[in-house]
C-alpha positions in Angstrom: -2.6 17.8 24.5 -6.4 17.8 23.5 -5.1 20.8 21.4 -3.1 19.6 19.2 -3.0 16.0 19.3 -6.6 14.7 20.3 -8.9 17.7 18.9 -7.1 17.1 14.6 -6.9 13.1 15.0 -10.8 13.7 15.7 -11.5 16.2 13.1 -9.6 14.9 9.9 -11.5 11.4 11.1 -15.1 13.4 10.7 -13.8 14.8 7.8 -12.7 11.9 5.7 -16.4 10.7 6.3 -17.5 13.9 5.1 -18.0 15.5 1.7 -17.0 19.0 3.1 -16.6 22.2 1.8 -16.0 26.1 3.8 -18.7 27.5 1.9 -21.8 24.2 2.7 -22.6 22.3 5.2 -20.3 18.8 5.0 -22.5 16.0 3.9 -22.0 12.0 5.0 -20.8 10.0 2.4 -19.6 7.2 4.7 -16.6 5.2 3.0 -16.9 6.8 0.0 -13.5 8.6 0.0 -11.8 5.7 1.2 -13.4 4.1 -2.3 -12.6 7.0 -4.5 -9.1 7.1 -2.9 -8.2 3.8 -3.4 -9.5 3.0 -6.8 -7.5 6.1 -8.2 -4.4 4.9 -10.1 -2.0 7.7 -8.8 -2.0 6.7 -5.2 -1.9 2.4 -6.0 1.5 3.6 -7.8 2.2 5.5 -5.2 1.4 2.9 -2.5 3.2 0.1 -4.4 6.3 2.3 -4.7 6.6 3.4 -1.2 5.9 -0.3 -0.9 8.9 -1.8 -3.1 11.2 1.2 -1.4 10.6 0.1 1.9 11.3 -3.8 1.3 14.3 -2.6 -0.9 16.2 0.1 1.6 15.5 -0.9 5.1 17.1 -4.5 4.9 20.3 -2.7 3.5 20.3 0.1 5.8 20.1 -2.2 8.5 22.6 -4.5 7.6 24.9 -1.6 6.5 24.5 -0.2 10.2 24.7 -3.8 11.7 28.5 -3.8 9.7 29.2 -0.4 10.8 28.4 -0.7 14.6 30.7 -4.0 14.4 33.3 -2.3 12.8 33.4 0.5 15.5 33.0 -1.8 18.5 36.1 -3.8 17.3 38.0 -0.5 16.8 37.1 1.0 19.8 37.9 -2.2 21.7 40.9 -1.9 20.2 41.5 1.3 21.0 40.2 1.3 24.6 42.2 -2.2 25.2 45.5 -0.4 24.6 44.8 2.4 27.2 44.3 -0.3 29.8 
């Protein structure tokens, strides 16, 4: 569990507060790749599109599934009332 769940979660947070490379030793740079991530345009279109994907496709997915599951209940009520 430490292995692989508790030993990367710890890591990759060092890391993103690091300026790290193999060959030198990794330098602090605090939030500084949080800034430089989130002022590059490629990842706000990438965070508004997830963004306008999600608000688009789960509320239809989950009332497609909602319809579905009804539709199968009645017909297998239907089914299983005949039987009995």
């Amino acid at each position: 569990m430490v292995c692989f769940c508790l030993l990367p979660i710890i890591m990759s947070t060092y890391f993103s507060f690091t300026d790290y490379d193999i060959m030198t030793k990794a330098d602090f740079v605090g939030l500084g790749n949080c800034k430089k991530v989130f002022s590059d345009q490629y990842v706000l279109d990438a965070l508004k599109n997830t963004f306008v994907y999600v608000i688009i496709t789960v509320p239809i997915q989950t009332f497609l599934a909602l319809v579905l599951a009804a539709f199968l209940a009645d017909r297998m009520q239907n089914i299983v009332g005949n039987f009995l």
